[in-house]
C-alpha positions as CSV (number, residue, x, y, z in Angstrom):
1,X,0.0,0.0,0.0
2,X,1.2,3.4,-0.8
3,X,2.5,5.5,2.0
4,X,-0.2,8.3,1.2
5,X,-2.8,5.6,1.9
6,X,-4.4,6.3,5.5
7,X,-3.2,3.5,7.9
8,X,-6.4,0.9,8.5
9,X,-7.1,-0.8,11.7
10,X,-5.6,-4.1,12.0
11,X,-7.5,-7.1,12.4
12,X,-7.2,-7.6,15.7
13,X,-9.4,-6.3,18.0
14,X,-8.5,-2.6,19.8
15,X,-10.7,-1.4,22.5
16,X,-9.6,2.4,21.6
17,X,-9.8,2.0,18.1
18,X,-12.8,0.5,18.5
19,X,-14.6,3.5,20.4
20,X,-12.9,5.7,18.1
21,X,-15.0,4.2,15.2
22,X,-18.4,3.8,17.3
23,X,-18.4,7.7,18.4
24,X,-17.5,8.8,14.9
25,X,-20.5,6.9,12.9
26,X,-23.1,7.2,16.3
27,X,-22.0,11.2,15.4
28,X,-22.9,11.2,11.6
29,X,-26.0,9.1,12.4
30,X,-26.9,12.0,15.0
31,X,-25.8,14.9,12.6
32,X,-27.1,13.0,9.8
33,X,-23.6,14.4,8.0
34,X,-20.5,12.7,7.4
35,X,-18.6,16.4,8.5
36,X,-17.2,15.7,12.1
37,X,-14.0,16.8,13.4
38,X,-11.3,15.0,15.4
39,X,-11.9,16.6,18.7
40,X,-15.8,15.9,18.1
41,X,-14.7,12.3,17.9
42,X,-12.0,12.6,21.0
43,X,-14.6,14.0,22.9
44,X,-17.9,11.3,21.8
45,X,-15.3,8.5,22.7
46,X,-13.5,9.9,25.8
47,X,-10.3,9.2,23.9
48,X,-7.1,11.6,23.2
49,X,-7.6,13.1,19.4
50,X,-3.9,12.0,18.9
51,X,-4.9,8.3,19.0
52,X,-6.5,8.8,15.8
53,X,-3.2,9.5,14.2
54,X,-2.0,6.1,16.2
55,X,-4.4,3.4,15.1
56,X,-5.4,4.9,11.6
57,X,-2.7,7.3,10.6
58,X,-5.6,10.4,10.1
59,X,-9.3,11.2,10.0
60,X,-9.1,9.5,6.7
61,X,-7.8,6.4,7.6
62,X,-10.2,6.0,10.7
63,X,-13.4,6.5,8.0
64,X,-12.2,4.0,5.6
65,X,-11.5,1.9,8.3
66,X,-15.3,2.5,9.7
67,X,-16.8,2.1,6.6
68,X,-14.8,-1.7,6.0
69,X,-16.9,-2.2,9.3
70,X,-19.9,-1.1,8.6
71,X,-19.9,-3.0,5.0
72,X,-17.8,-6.2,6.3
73,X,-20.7,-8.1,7.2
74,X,-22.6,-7.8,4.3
75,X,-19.7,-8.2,1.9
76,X,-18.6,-11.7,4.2
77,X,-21.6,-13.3,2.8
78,X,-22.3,-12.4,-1.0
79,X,-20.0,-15.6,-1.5
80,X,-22.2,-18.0,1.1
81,X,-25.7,-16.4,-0.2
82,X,-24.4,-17.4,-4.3
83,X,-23.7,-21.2,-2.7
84,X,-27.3,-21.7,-1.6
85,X,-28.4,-24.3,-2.7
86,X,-31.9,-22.0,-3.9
87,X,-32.9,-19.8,-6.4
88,X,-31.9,-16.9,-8.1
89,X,-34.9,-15.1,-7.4
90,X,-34.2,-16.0,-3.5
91,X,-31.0,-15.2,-2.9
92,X,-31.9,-11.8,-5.1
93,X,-34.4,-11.0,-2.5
94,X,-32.1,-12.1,0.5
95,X,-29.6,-10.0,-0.8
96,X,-32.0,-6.7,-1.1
97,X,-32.9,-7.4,2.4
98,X,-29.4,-7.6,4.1
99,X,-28.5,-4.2,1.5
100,X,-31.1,-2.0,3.1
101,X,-30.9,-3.5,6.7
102,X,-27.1,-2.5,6.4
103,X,-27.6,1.1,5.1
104,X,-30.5,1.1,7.5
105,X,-28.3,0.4,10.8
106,X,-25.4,2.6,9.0
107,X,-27.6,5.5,7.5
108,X,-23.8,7.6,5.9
109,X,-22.6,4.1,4.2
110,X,-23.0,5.7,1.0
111,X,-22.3,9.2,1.6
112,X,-19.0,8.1,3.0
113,X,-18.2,5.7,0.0
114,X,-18.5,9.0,-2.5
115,X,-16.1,11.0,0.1
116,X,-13.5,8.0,0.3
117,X,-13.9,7.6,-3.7
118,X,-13.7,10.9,-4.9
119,X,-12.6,13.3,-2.4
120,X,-10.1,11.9,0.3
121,X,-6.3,11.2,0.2
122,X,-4.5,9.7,-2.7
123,X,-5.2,5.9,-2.6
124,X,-8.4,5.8,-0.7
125,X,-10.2,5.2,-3.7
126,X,-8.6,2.3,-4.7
127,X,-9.2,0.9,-1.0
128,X,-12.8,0.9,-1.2
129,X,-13.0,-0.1,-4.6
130,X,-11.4,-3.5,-3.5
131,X,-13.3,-4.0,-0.4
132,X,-16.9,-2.8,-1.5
133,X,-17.2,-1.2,-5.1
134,X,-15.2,-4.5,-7.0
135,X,-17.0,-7.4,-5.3
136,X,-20.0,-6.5,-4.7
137,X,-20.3,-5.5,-8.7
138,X,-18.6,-9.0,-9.2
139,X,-21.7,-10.3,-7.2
140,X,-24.2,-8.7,-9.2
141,X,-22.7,-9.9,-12.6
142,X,-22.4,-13.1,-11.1
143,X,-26.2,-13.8,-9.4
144,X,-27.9,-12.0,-12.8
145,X,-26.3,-14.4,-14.6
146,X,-27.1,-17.4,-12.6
147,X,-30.8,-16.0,-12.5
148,X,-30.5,-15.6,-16.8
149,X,-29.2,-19.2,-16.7
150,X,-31.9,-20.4,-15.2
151,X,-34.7,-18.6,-16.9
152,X,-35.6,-16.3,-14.1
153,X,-34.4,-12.6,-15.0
154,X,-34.3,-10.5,-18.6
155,X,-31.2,-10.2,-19.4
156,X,-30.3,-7.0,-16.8
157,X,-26.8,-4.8,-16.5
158,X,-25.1,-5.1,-13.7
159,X,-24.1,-1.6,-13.0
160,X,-27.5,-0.6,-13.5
161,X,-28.8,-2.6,-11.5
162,X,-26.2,-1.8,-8.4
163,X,-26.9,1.7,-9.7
164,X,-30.3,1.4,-8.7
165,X,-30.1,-0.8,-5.3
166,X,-27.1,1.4,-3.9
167,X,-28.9,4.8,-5.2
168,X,-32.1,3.5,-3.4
169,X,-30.6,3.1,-0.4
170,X,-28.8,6.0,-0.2
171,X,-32.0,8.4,-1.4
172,X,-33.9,7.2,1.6
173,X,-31.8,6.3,4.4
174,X,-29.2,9.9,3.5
175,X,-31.6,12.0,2.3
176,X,-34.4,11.7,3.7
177,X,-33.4,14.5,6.1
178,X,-33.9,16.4,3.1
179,X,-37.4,14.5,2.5
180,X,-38.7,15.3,5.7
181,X,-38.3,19.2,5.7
182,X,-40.2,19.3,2.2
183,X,-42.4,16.0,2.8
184,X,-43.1,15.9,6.3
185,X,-41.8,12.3,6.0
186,X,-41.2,10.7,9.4
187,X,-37.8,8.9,10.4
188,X,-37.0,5.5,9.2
189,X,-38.2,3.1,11.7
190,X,-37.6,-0.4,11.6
191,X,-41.3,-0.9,10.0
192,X,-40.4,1.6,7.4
193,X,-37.0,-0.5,6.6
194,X,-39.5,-3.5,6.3
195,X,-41.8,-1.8,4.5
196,X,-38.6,-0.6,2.1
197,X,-37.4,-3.7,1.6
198,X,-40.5,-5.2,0.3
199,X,-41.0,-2.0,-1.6
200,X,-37.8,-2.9,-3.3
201,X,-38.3,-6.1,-3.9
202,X,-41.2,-5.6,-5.9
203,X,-39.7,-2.8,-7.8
204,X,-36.5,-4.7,-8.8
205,X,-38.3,-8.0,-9.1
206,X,-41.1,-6.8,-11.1
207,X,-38.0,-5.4,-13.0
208,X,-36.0,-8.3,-14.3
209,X,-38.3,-11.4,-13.6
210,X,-39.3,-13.7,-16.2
211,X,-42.9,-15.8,-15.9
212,X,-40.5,-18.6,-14.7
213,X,-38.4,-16.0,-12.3
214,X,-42.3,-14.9,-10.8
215,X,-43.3,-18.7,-10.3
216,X,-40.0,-19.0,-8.2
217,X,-41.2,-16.0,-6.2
218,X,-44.5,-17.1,-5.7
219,X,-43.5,-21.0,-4.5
């Protein structure tokens, strides 16, 4: 890794580093921003601002090492949802679900992604596009054309369609700060996250299934 690349926290466990990263996202879920300072953070985790430079080398190194957190789990299983032994049209839907619940508990996922992509340090980019951007595009390429194989989705472009999950996502669980002060639209609750994800699924679904892909849904 280039030396310009933020430091990332090891894999071992840290108790510091580890309230570092809790007070700096339960801060952008409070400000509903991804603009905190170091000394906000110091002071949310009861830690010295200079540990930041310790464990993650800057402010940018502690994000991309909160938002390979936040996504970890998620990205962990794309590769055990594909070997399921069910349906295309299932795992599409299982993997809709655990997309939104994850942008539901971490509400600045995507906000975050565009800041370490386009506007942090020298190398950042290239650190999320191997943890997050690379594979889960690889995933989507890989479970369309399963579900083509089969029968069960029109032939659908991958980018397009993680265009339209991520964007989703982001459009309701970002800005819907935005959406409230013009809308009147309440927070989003876990039944609103349900409601989403079944909202989603019938979107995409109704989408890219085939007859065949809608029998599988329905059975």
């Amino acid at each position: 890794m280039a030396t310009s690349v933020p430091n990332r926290l090891p894999n071992g466990k840290n108790s510091t580093a580890e309230k570092l990263l809790v007070a700096a996202s339960e801060l952008m879920i409070e400000r509903s921003s991804i603009e905190i300072s170091l000394s906000d953070i110091a002071q949310k985790s009861g830690a010295n601002a200079a540990l930041v430079k310790y464990h993650f080398g800057n402010k940018d190194g502690l994000l991309l090492a909160l938002l390979e957190r936040d996504a970890g789990t998620e990205m962990s299983n794309l590769e055990y949802l594909l070997a399921q032994p069910i349906t295309a049209t299932a795992k599409l839907k299982l993997h809709i679900g655990g997309i939104i619940r994850a942008y539901h508990r971490f509400p600045y996922m995507n906000r975050l992604i565009h800041y370490l992509l386009h506007e942090s340090v020298a190398g950042s980019a290239d650190e999320v596009s191997k943890f997050f951007v690379a594979p889960l595009l690889d995933f989507h390429r890989r479970l369309l054309a399963e579900g083509e194989s089969s029968g069960e989705f029109r032939k659908t472009d991958p980018v397009l369609f993680y265009t339209s999950l991520i964007g989703a996502c982001d459009h309701l669980f970002f800005g819907r700060h935005a959406m409230s002060r013009a809308t009147g639209v309440g927070p989003v609750t876990d039944e609103v996250c349900r409601q989403y994800i079944k909202h989603m699924e019938t979107l995409i679904c109704g989408g890219i299934l085939t007859q065949a892909g809608e029998a599988a849904a329905a059975g």
